[in-house]
Structures are given as structure tokens and as C-alpha cells.
C-alpha positions as CSV (number, residue, x, y, z in Angstrom):
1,X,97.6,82.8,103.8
2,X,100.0,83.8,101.4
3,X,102.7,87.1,102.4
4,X,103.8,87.1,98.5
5,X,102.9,90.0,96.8
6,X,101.0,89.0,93.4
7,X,102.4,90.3,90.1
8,X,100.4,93.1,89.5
9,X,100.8,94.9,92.7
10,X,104.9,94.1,91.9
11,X,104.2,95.9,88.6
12,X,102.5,98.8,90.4
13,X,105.5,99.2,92.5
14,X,107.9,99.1,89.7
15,X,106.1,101.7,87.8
16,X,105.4,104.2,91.0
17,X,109.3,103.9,91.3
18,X,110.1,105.0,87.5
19,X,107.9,107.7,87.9
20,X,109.3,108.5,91.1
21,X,112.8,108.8,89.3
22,X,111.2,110.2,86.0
23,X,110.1,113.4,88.2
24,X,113.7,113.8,89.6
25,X,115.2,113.6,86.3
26,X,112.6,116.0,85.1
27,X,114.5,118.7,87.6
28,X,117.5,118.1,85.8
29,X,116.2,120.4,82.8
30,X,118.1,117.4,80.6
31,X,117.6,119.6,77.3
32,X,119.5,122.5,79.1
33,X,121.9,120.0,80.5
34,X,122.3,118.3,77.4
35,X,123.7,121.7,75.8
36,X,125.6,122.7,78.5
37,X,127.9,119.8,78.8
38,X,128.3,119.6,74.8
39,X,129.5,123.3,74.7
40,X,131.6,122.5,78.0
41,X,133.0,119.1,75.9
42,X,133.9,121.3,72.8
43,X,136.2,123.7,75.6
44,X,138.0,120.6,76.7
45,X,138.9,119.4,73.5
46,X,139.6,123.0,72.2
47,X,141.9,122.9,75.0
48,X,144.7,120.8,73.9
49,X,145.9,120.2,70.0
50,X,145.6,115.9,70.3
51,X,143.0,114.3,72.5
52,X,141.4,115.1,75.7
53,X,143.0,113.0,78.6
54,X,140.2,110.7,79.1
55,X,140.1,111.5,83.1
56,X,139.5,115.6,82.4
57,X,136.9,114.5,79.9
58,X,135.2,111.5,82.1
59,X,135.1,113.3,85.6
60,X,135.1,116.7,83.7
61,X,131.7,116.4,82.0
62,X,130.5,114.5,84.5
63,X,131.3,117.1,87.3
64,X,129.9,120.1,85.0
65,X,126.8,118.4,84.1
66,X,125.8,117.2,87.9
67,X,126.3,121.0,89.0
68,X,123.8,122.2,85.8
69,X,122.0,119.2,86.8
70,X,121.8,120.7,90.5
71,X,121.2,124.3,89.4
72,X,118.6,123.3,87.5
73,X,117.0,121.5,90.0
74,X,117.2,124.6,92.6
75,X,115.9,126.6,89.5
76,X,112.8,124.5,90.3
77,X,112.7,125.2,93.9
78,X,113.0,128.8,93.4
79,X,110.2,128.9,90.8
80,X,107.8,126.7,91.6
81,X,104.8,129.0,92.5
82,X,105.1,130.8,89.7
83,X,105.6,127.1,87.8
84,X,101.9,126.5,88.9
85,X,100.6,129.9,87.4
86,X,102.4,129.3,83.4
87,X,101.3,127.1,81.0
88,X,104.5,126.0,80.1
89,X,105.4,124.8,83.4
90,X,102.7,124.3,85.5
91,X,103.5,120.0,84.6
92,X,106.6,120.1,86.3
93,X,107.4,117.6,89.1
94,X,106.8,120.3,92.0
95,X,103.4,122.1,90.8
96,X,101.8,118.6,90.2
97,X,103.6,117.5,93.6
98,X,105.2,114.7,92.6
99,X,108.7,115.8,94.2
100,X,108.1,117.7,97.6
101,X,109.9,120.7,97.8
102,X,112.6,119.5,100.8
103,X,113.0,116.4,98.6
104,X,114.1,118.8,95.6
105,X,116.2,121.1,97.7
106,X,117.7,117.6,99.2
107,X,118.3,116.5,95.5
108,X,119.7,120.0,94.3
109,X,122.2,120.0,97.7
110,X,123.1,116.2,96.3
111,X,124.1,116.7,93.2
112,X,126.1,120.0,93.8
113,X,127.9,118.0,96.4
114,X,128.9,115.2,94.6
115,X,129.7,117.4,91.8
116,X,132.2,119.4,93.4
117,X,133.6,117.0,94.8
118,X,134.9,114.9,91.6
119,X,135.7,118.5,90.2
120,X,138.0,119.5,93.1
121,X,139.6,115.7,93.8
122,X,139.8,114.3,90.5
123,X,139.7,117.1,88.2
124,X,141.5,120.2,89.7
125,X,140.5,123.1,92.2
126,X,140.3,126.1,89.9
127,X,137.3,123.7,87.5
128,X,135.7,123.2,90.9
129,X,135.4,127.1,92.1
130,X,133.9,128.5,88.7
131,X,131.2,125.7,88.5
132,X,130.7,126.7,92.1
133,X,130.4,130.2,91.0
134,X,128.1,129.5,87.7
135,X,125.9,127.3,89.6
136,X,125.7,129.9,92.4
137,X,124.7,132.6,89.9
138,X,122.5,131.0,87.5
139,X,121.1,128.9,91.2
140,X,120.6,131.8,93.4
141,X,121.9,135.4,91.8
142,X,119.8,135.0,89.1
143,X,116.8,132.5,90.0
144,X,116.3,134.5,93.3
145,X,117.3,137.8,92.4
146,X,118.2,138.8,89.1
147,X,115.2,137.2,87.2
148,X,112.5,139.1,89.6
149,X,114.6,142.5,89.9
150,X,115.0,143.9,86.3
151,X,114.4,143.3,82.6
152,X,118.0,142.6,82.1
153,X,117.9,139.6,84.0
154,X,119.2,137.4,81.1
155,X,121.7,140.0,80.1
156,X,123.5,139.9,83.6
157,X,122.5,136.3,84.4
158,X,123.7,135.2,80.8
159,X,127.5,135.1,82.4
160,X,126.7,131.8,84.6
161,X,125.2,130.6,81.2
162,X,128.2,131.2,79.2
163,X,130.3,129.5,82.2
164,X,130.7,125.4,80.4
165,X,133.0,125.8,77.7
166,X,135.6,127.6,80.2
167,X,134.9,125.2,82.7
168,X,135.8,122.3,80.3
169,X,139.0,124.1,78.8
170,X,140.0,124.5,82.6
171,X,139.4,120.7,82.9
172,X,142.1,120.0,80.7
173,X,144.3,122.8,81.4
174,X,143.7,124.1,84.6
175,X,144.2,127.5,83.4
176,X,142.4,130.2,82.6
177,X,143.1,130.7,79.1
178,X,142.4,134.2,76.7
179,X,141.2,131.9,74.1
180,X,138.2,130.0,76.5
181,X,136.8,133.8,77.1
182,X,136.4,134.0,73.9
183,X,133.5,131.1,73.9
184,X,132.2,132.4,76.8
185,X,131.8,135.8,75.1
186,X,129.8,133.5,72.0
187,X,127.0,132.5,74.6
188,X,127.2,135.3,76.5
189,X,126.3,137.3,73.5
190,X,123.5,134.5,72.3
191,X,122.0,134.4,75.6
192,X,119.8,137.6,75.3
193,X,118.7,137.2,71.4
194,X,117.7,133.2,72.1
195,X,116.0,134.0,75.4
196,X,114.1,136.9,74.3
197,X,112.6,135.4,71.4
198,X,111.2,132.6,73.5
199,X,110.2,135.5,76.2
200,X,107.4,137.7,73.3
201,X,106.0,134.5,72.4
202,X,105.3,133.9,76.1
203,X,105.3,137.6,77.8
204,X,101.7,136.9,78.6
205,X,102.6,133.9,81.2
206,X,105.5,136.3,82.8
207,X,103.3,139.3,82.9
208,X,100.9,136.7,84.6
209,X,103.7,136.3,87.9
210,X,105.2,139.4,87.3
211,X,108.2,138.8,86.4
212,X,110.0,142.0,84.3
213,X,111.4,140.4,81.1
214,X,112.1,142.9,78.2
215,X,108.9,142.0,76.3
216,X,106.5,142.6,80.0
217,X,108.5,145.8,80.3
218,X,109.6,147.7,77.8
219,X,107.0,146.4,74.9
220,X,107.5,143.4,71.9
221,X,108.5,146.2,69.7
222,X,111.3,147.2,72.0
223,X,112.4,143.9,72.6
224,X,112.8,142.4,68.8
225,X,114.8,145.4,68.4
226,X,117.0,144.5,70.9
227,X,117.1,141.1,69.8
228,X,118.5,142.4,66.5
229,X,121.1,144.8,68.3
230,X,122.2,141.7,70.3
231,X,122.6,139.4,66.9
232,X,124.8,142.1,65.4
233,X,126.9,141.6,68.1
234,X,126.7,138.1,68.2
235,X,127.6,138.3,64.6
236,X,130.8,140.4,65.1
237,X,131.9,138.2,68.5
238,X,131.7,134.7,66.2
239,X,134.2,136.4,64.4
240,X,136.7,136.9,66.7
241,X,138.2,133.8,67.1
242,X,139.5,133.7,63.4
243,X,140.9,137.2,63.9
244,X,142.9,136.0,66.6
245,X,144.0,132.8,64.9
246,X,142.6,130.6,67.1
247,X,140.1,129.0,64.6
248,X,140.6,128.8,60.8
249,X,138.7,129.3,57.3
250,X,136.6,126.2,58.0
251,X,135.2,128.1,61.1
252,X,135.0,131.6,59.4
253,X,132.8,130.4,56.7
254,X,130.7,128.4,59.4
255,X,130.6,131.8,62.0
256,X,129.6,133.6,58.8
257,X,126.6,131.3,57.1
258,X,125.1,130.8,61.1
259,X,125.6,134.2,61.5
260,X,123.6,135.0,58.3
261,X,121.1,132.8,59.3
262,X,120.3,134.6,62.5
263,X,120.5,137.8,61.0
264,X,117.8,137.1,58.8
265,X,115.4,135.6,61.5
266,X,116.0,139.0,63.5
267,X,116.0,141.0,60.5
268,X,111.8,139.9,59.8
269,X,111.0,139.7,63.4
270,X,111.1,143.6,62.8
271,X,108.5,144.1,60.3
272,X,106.8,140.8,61.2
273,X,104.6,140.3,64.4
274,X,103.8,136.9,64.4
275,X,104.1,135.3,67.4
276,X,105.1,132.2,65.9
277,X,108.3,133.6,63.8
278,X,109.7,134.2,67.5
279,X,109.1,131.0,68.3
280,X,110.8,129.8,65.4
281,X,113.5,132.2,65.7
282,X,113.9,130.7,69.3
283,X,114.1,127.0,68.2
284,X,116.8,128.2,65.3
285,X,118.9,129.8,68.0
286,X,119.4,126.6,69.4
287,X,120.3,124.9,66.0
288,X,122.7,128.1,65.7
289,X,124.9,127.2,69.2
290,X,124.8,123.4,68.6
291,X,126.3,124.3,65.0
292,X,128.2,126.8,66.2
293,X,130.4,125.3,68.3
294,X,130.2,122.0,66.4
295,X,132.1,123.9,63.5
296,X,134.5,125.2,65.9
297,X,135.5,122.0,67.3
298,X,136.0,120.3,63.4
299,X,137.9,123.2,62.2
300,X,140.2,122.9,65.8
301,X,140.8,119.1,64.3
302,X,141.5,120.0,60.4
303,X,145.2,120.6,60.8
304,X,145.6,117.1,62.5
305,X,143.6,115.6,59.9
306,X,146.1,117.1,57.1
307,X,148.9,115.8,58.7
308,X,147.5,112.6,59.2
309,X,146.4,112.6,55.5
């Protein structure tokens, strides 16, 4: 008789292998990722007035976005009891064990390897040590600490957030430069607003595993109050980098129209309790960064394109 697998149990195999793969990638957190490494990709090309040597901007974003990748995956480990208890996560890969827990710590240790190692040999040392220090914070200060110890868990655990956009200016330079703070203090200051309107639309599911964000704690009213306080500031950070000439009129007018925008989402969420204009004002948050920095990096190019012209 026949060894020779047929076709279909081929097929079978094929398919439990891509699912297999589809669940790892799935503790990537790709969205997040995806956001990450374009705000770190902006930094590099900040960085320098031409182009971005192509080896700081291959092995640069690919470093960065393997240790998010890896952070995100111990993210995962960290939270996967309380994964199984929320709606919105209870179909991750670990809940619905479909990646065993040493597998994903295995995976997380992987990726963080392989990541500083391109960042230290191939990129430079100082790159390596912050995205050894964001991933540690936003992988184990805030994940295992931070997020379970105190409603300002976003506010603190924001920094390792804010981290890409230095990391990529450091790619290129391999300095720490005045200006690359300044793009940290953007996400820094957009963390809070962004997370906390996603956190009243779902403070049921975290009062559920008791974990203390703003809404759980101090009340919704509290909290879109707050997220209001925190957009004023964003407002008035977004700012800076025109008064400091690093950016032009382009990215004034931009800073002040996104700005405007978010104002006016937290500006109703205080006489509006709908759960759902959080929810919105959380999606338009992420428009806001993505258009943000997008206007940031044309404006850095319109001089060039004069002088070209």
C-alpha cells in the first residue's frame, strides 16, 4: 500500500501551518506595530535634510519593529488571563490556545533577540539601548506593573510609547537630538486622551479583571475631563516644533486644523455621554497621529522641493 499522503490531507497540513503562523503574527499586535514603525520612519528621515541612508532605514525599522513586535507579544503573555475574561480579547491566540504560553514567551525572547542584535551590529549601540529600554517598559514596567498598580498607568507607561520616532532619529544620527524629544513629547501627550477614550467605552471589561484605568476609578465624568485637559496640552505641544523652527507654516497650519479637530471631539465628549462618541473620538485619534506626523514629515521636505523646483 501506498505511503503517499493524498491531496486533501496535504491541504489539511498546509492550512494547520498558516493558522499556526496566523496566531503568531496575531501576537505581533500588527496595527500597533504598523504605527509604531511609521512614526519611528518619520524620526529617521526628520533626522537628516536629504535622504535616509538606506542601511539606518532597512535595519532601522526593521530592528524597531521586531522589538514592538516582541513587546507586544510579551504584552500577550502578561495578559492573557485577563484576555480570556474581556470581550475584546478573549479571541486572541493564547485564550483560545492556539499558541501555548512557553511557545509565546519563546517567540517574544526571539524576536527581542534578533532585534537587538541588527540594532546594536548594524545600526549603532545607543538605537539598541533605548529600544531595549522602551520594550522593557511598555514589556514588563508597564504590562506587569504599571497597568495593574494605578490609574495612571498610561500616563507613566505612555514614555515607552512615545519611544519610535527617537529611536529612528537615533538610527540615522546616533545622537540624541533636542529636536527628536520633541516627537516624543507629541505621543507622549496623545497617549492618555487616545487611550482613555477607548478605556469609557470599555471600563466595564477592565472593571471586570480589575484593572484601575481612569474611567474604573475615578468615574467617566472624571475621565472625559481629563481627556480634555490632556488635548489642550496636546494642542500646545504640536505647536512647538514651529516655535523652535524646526518645522514650518505647512506644519503649523496642519498642527493647528488636527489640533482643532480633537479639540472638538473632546470638547462634546463633555456634555455628551454616548458611549459611542468615545469610541469615535478613539478611532479619530488615530487618524490625528498618522496625519500628524505625516504633515511633519512633508513640511521637513518642502524646502528641498523649492530648491529642486
Amino acid at each position: 500500500k501506498s505511503m503517499r499522503s493524498s491531496p486533501l490531507e496535504d491541504q489539511s497540513v498546509t492550512n494547520a501551518i498558516a493558522v499556526g503562523w496566523q496566531d503568531y503574527i496575531a501576537l505581533c499586535k500588527l496595527k500597533v506595530v504598523s504605527l509604531i514603525i511609521f512614526t519611528a520612519v518619520v524620526g529617521m528621515f526628520l533626522a537628516t535634510p536629504g535622504m535616509v541612508p538606506w542601511d539606518a532605514l532597512i535595519y532601522g525599522t526593521i530592528g524597531i519593529g521586531l522589538a514592538a513586535c516582541s513587546a507586544a507579544a510579551i504584552n500577550h503573555v502578561v495578559d492573557h488571563k485577563i484576555d480570556s475574561v474581556m470581550a475584546r480579547t478573549n479571541r486572541r491566540p493564547l485564550p483560545k490556545g492556539k499558541v501555548s504560553l512557553l511557545n509565546a514567551i519563546i517567540f517574544a525572547w526571539f524576536l527581542g533577540t534578533i532585534s537587538m542584535a541588527i540594532l546594536a551590529f548594524l545600526v549603532n549601540p545607543l538605537t539598541a539601548g533605548l529600544t531595549a529600554l522602551s520594550l522593557i517598559g511598555y514589556g514588563f514596567i508597564y504590562s506587569m506593573y504599571l497597568k495593574r498598580a494605578t490609574p495612571q498607568n498610561i500616563v507613566i507607561g505612555g514614555a515607552a510609547g512615545a519611544a519610535p520616532p527617537v529611536l529612528g532619529w537615533t538610527a540615522v544620527t546616533g545622537t540624541l537630538d533636542p529636536n527628536s524629544l520633541l516627537l516624543f513629547l507629541i505621543i507622549f501627550a496623545w497617549t492618555p486622551p487616545h487611550f482613555w477614550a477607548l478605556a469609557i467605552y470599555r471600563r466595564d471589561e477592565y472593571s471586570k479583571v480589575n484593572i484601575p484605568m481612569l474611567p474604573v476609578t475615578h468615574g467617566v465624568e472624571f475621565t472625559r475631563l481629563h481627556i480634555l485637559l490632556y488635548t489642550i496640552i496636546l494642542f500646545i505641544v504640536t505647536l512647538l516644533p514651529y516655535l523652535v523652527g524646526m518645522s514650518g507654516v505647512f506644519y503649523l497650519v496642519g498642527a493647528i486644523l488636527l489640533g482643532a479637530g480633537f479639540l472638538y471631539y473632546a470638547i462634546r465628549m463633555q456634555f455628551d455621554n454616548e458611549d459611542r462618541l468615545a469610541m469615535q473620538t478613539f478611532s479619530f485619534s488615530i487618524i490625528y497621529l498618522m496625519t500628524m506626523f505625516t504633515v511633519l514629515l512633508i513640511d521637513h521636505y518642502i524646502p528641498l522641493l523649492a530648491l529642486m523646483l
